[in-house]
GUDO-453292 format. One line per 3 residues: number of its first residue (from 1); their letters; for each residue x, y, z negated of C-alpha. Coordinates in Angstrom, 2 decimals. Layout:
// residues N
NUM> a> X Y Z  ... $
This chain:
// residues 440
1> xxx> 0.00 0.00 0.00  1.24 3.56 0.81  1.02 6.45 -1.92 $
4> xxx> 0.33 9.64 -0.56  0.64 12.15 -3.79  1.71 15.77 -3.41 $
7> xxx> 1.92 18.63 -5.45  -0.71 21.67 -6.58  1.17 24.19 -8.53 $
10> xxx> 0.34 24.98 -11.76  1.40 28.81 -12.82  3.45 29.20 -15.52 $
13> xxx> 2.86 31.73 -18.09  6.77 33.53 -19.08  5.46 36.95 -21.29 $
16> xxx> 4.11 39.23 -18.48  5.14 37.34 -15.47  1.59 36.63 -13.96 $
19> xxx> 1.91 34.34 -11.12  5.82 33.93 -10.55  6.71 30.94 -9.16 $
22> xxx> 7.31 27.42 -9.42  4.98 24.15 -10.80  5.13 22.39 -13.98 $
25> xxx> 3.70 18.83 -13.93  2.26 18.12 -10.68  -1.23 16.64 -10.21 $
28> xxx> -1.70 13.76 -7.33  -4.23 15.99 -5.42  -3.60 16.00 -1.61 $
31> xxx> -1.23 18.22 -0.23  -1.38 21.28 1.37  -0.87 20.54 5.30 $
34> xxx> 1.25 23.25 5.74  3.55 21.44 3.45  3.53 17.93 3.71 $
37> xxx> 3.38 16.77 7.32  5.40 13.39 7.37  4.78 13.55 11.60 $
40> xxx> 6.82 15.90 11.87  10.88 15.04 11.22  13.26 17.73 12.21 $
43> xxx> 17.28 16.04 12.25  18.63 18.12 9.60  18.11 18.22 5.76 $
46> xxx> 14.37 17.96 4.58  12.15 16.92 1.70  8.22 16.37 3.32 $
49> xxx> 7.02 14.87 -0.01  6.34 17.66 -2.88  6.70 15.10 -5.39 $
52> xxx> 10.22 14.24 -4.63  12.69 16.47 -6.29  16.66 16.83 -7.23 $
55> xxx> 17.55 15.19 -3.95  21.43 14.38 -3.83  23.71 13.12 -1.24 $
58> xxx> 27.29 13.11 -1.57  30.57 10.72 -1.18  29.80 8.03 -3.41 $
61> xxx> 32.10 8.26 -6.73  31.90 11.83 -7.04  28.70 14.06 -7.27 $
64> xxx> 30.08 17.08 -6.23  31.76 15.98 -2.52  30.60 16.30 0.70 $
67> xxx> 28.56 13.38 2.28  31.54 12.52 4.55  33.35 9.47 4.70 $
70> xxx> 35.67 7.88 7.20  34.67 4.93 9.49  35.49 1.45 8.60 $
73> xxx> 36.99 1.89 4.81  35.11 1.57 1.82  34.04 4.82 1.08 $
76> xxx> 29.72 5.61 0.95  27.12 8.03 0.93  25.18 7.70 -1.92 $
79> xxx> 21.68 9.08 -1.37  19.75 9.64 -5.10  16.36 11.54 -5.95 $
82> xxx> 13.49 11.38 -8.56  9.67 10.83 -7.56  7.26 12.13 -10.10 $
85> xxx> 4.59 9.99 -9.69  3.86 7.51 -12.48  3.44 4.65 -9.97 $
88> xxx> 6.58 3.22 -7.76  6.85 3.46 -4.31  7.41 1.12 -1.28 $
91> xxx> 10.32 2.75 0.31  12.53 1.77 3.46  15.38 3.49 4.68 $
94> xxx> 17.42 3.77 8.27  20.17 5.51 9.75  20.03 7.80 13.26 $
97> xxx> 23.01 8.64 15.10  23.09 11.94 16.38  25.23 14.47 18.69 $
100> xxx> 27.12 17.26 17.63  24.48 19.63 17.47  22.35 17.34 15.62 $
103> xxx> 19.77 16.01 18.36  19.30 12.32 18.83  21.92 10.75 20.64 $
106> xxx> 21.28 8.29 23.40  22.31 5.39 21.35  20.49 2.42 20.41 $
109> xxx> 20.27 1.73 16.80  22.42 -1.91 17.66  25.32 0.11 19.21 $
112> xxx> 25.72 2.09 15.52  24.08 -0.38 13.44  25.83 -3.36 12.12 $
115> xxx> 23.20 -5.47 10.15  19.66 -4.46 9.25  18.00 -1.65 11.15 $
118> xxx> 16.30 -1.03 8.32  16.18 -2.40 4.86  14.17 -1.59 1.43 $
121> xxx> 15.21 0.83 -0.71  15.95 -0.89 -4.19  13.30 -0.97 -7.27 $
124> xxx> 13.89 2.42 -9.43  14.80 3.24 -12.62  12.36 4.51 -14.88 $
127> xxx> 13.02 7.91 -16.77  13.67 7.67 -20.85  13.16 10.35 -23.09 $
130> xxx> 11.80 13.20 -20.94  9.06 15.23 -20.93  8.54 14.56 -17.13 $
133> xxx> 8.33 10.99 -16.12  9.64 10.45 -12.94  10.90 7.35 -10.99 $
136> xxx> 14.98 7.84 -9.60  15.74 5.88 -6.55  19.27 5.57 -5.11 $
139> xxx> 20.82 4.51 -2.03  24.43 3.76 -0.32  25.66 3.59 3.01 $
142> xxx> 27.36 1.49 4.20  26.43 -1.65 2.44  26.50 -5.44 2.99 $
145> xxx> 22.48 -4.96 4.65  23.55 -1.91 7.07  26.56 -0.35 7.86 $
148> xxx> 27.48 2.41 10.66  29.97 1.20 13.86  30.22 4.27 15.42 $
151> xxx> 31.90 7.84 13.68  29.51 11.14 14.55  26.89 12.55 12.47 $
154> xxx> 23.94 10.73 11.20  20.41 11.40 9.40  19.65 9.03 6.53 $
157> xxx> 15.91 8.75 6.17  13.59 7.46 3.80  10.43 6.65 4.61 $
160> xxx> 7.31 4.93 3.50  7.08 1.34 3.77  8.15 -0.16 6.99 $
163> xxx> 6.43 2.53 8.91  9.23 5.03 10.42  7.36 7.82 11.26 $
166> xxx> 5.86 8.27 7.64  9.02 10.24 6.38  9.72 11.04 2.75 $
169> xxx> 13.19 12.36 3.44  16.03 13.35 5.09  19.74 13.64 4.82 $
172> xxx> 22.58 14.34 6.41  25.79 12.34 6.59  29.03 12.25 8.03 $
175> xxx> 31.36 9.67 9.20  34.52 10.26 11.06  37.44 8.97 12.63 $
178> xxx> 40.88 10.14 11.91  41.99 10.57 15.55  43.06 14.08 15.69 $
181> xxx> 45.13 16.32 13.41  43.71 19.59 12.50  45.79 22.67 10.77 $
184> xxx> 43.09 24.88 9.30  44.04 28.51 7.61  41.35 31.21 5.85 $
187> xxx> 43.03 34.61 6.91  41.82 38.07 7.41  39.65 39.74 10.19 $
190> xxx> 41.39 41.27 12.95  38.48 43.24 12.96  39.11 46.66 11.10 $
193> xxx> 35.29 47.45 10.90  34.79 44.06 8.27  38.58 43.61 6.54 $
196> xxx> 37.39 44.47 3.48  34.32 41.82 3.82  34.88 39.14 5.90 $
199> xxx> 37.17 36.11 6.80  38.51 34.39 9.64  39.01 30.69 10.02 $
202> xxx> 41.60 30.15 12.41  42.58 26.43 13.67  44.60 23.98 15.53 $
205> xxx> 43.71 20.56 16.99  46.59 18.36 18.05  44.70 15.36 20.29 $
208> xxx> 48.03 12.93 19.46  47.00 9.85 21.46  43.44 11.00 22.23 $
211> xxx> 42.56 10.89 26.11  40.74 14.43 26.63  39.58 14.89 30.34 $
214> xxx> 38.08 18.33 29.51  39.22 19.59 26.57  36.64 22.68 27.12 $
217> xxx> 34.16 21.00 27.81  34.42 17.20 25.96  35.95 19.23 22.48 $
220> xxx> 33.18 20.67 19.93  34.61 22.47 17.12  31.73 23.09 13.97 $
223> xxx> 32.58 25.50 11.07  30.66 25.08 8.03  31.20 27.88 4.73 $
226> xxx> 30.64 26.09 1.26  28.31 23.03 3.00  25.73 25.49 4.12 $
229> xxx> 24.19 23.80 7.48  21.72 26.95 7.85  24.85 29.13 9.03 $
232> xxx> 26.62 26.20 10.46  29.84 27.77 13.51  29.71 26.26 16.76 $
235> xxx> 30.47 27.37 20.55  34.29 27.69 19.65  36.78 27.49 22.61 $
238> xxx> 40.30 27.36 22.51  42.42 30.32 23.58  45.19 28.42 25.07 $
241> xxx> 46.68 24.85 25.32  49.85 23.61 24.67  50.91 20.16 25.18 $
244> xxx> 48.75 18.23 23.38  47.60 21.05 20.64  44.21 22.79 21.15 $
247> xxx> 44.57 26.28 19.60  41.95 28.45 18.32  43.27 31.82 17.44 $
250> xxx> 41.48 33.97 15.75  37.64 32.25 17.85  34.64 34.95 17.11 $
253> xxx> 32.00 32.12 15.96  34.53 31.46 12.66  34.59 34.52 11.09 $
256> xxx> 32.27 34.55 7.91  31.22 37.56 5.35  33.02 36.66 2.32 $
259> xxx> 30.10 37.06 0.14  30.44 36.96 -3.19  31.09 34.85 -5.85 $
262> xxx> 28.17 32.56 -6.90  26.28 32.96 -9.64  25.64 29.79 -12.40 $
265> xxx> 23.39 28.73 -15.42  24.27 25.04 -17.78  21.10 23.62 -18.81 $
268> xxx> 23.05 20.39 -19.64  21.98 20.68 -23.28  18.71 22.07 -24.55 $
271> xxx> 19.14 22.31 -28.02  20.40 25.66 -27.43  20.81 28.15 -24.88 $
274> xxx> 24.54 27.74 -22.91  26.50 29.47 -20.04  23.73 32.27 -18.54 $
277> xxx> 20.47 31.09 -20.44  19.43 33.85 -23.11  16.97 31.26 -24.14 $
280> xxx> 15.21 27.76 -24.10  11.57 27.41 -25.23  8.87 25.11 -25.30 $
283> xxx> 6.69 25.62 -22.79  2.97 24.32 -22.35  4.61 20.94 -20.40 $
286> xxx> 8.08 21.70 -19.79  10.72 22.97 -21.64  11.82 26.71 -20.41 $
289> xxx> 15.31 27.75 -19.92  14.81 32.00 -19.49  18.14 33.48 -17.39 $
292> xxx> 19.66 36.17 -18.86  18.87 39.45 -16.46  20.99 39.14 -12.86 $
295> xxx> 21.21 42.86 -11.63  22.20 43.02 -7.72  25.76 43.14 -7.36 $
298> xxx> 25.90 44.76 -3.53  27.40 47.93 -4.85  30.03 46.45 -7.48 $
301> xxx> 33.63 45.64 -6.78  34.69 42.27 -6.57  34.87 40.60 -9.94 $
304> xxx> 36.92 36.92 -10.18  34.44 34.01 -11.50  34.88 30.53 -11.56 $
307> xxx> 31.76 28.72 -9.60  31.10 25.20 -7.84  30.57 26.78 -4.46 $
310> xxx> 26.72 26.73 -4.31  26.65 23.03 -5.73  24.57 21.61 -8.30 $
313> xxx> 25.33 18.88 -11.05  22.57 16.70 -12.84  23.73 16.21 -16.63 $
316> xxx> 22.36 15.91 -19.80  25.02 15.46 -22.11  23.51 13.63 -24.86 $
319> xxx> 22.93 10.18 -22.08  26.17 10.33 -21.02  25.26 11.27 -17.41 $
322> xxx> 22.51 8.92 -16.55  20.21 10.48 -14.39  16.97 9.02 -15.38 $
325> xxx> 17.83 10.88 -18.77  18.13 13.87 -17.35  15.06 15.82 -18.16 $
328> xxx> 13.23 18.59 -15.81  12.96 21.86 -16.89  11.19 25.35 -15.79 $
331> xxx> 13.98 27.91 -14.98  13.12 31.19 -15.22  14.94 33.82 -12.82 $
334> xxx> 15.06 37.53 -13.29  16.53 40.11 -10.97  15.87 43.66 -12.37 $
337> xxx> 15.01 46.03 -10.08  12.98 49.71 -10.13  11.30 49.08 -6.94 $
340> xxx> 10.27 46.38 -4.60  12.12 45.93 -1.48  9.97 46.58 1.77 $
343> xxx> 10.48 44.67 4.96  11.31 41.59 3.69  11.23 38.33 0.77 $
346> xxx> 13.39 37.80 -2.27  15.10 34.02 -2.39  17.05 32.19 -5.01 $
349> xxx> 19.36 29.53 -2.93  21.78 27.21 -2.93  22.84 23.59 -2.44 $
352> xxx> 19.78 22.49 -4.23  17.35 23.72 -2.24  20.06 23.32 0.97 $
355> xxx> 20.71 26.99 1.28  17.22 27.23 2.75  14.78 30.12 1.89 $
358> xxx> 11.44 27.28 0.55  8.35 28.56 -0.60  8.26 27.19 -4.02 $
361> xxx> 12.08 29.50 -4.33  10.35 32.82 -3.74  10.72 35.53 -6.25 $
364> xxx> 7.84 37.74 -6.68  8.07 41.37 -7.39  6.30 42.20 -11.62 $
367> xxx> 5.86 45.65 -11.33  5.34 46.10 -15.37  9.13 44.65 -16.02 $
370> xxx> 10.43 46.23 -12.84  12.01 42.59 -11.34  11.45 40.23 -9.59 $
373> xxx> 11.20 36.75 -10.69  10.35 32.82 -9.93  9.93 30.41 -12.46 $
376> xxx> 11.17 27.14 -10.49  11.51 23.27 -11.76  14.97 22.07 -11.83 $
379> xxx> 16.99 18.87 -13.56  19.07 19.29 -16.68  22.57 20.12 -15.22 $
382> xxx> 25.13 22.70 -13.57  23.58 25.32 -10.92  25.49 27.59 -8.31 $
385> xxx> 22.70 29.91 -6.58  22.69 33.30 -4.88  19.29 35.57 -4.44 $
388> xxx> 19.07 35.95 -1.00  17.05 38.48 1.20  14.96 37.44 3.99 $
391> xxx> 14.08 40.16 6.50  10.25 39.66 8.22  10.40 37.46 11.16 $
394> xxx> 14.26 36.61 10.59  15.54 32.89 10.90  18.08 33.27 8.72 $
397> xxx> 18.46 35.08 4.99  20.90 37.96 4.33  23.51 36.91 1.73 $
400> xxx> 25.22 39.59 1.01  21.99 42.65 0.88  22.06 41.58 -2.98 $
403> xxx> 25.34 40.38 -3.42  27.41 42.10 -1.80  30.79 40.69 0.40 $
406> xxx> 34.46 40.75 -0.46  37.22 39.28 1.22  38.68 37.99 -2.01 $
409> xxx> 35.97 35.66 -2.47  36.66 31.99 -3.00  34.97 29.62 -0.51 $
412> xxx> 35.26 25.66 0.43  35.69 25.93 4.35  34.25 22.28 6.66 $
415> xxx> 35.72 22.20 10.03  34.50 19.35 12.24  36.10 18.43 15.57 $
418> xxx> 34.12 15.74 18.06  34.35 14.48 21.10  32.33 13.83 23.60 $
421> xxx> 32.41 10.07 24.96  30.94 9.56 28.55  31.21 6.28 28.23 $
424> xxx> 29.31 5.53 25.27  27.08 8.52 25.79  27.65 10.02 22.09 $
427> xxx> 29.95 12.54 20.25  32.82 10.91 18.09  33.44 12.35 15.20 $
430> xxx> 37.39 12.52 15.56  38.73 14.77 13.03  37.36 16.66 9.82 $
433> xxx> 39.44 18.87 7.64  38.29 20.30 4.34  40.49 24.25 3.98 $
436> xxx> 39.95 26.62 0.72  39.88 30.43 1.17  42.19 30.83 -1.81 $
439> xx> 44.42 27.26 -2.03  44.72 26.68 1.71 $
């Protein structure tokens, strides 16, 4: 049998904040069609079932890396998240190969797949000690069921049952190849107008023994700034070629606003408030964890902080770690301001809501405390996030109209190097090199 639940929100009540933001326990009315609509499955990362929450994917053994690991060696993706419903789910999982810009490639799934096309997705673990019950799920790839043949990028989905096209999830994954040698450097902008803002990623790919016919055509390069896929770099074309090197000097498409350092809260222990919280409270289903007051910081100078680079951590440190101890809690964000901004939305983002600008992560303006503010469900843990602006009819949020951009900043920097294979009609994933704005 397939369970269909979704989520109503319930407003939470924080002093004069009417209707903020954000759901406390969710009922198992239907969903809102505008939200849940498992027909439709874009190839990038997505969540189509309100009732599924802290979603992680990352290189199995350590929470905080990148879901990339390198064809044929032991290394997995570990895929984990927590359903809220008090009943467990039939849940199947598969793996799509994709090209370089993240359409479906032309593969079948046996010229990737070695093993199952598809296989069950293993009985959960049932939460202990939390004021939200939820069910947490896991998955790794590869694994002695399924494992990936072929290097490229590839969408890990979860879906109900055995039927494909009723999606719960989506992730993205990486695997690569180490066929090419990349030397990757953070430097400056040539460009006067944005030295004091921005940075450059400049690169070079040596081939070695790789056969490249056209190495303008059959080389992509991608460019990704602290794992954010929304402003993921592509289109780059080397200036000149030497030998067997590919160099990029100084390519438009990498240079990135510096932004600013990212902003954090610990909600690892709720006995008592930690790093950013000026208080935790009881709240009518969930326990509250009230941020102290974020002011913009577009018009300060560039202050040094440490941060995770717009991850997130699940912890509670009483269980040692264990997720299904981990409880859920309403956060409560406040960004002081006299006025309203017109022309636009207020966002809170970051890697656990994939840098996207959601619905449920929309501040709303409270006129009698002169902020805005969201009051949004999140797991016990460690939180990087940013409050983002998002003009009217743009695709993509502003990061820096409320946090300004320095060129000091410290970011994690992803660049990804396929080729394209005529003769078995995909890109290869042939090189991937991880470069720090600071450390190199």
């Amino acid at each position: 049998m397939k369970h269909h639940g979704s989520l109503r929100p319930t407003w939470v009540l924080i002093g004069l904040l009417p209707l903020a933001c954000g759901s406390a326990r969710p009922s198992t009315d239907a969903a809102p069609a505008e939200y849940y609509d498992p027909r439709t499955v874009h190839y990038h990362d997505e969540v189509f079932d309100p009732l599924v929450r802290a979603v992680q994917c990352y290189k199995a053994g350590f929470e905080l890396a990148a879901p990339l690991i390198e064809l044929g060696t032991d290394e997995a993706v570990e895929l984990r998240f927590d359903d809220l419903r008090t009943t467990t789910l039939d849940l199947s999982y598969t793996i799509e190969h994709c090209n370089a810009d993240w359409t479906p490639s032309d593969l079948a799934k046996g010229q990737y797949i070695e093993g199952a096309f598809q296989d069950m997705v293993r009985t959960p673990r049932m939460s202990f000690n939390t004021l939200q019950p939820f069910f947490h799920y896991s998955v790794q790839v590869p694994n002695p069921m399924m494992r990936p043949t072929r290097s490229g990028n590839y969408i890990l989905k979860v879906f109900h049952s055995d039927d494909e096209a009723d999606v719960v999830l989506t992730r993205r994954f990486l695997v690569m190849e180490k066929a090419v040698a990349i030397d990757a450097r953070v430097m400056a902008s040539r460009d006067v107008r944005v030295r004091d803002i921005a940075q450059q990623v400049d690169l070079t790919v040596r081939t070695n023994d790789l056969t490249v016919i056209d190495p303008f055509g059959d080389i992509k390069v991608a460019v990704l700034q602290n794992m954010n896929w929304t402003d993921v770099r592509t289109g780059l074309k080397p200036r000149f070629i030497r030998n067997n090197e590919l160099i990029y000097d100084h390519p438009p498409e990498a240079q990135f606003m510096g932004g600013n350092e990212f902003r954090n809260f610990e909600i690892k222990d709720l006995r008592f408030p930690s790093l950013r919280v000026a208080a935790i409270r009881t709240g009518p289903e969930l326990m509250e964890a009230v941020l102290a007051d974020d002011p913009a910081r577009h018009i300060r100078v560039y202050l040094e902080q440490p941060d995770i680079n717009g991850r997130f951590l699940v912890r509670n440190d009483d269980v040692d770690g264990d997720p299904t101890g981990a409880d859920h809690v309403n956060v409560v964000f406040s960004l002081p301001m006299e006025a309203p901004l017109e022309g636009g939305d207020v966002y809170v983002v970051g890697g656990f809501c994939d840098f996207e600008c959601r619905k449920e992560y929309r501040m709303q303006y409270v006129p009698e405390r002169k902020r805005y503010m969201l009051v949004a469900p999140l797991k016990q843990g460690f939180y990087d996030y940013l409050f983002a602006w998002l003009p009217q009819g743009a695709a993509l949020p502003d990061l820096t109209r409320l946090e300004g951009s320095h060129f000091e900043t410290e970011n994690d920097y992803l660049v990804l190097v396929y080729l394209r294979d005529h003769q078995q009609r995909c890109d290869r994933l042939v090189g991937a090199r991880f470069v720090n704005s600071r450390r190199g």
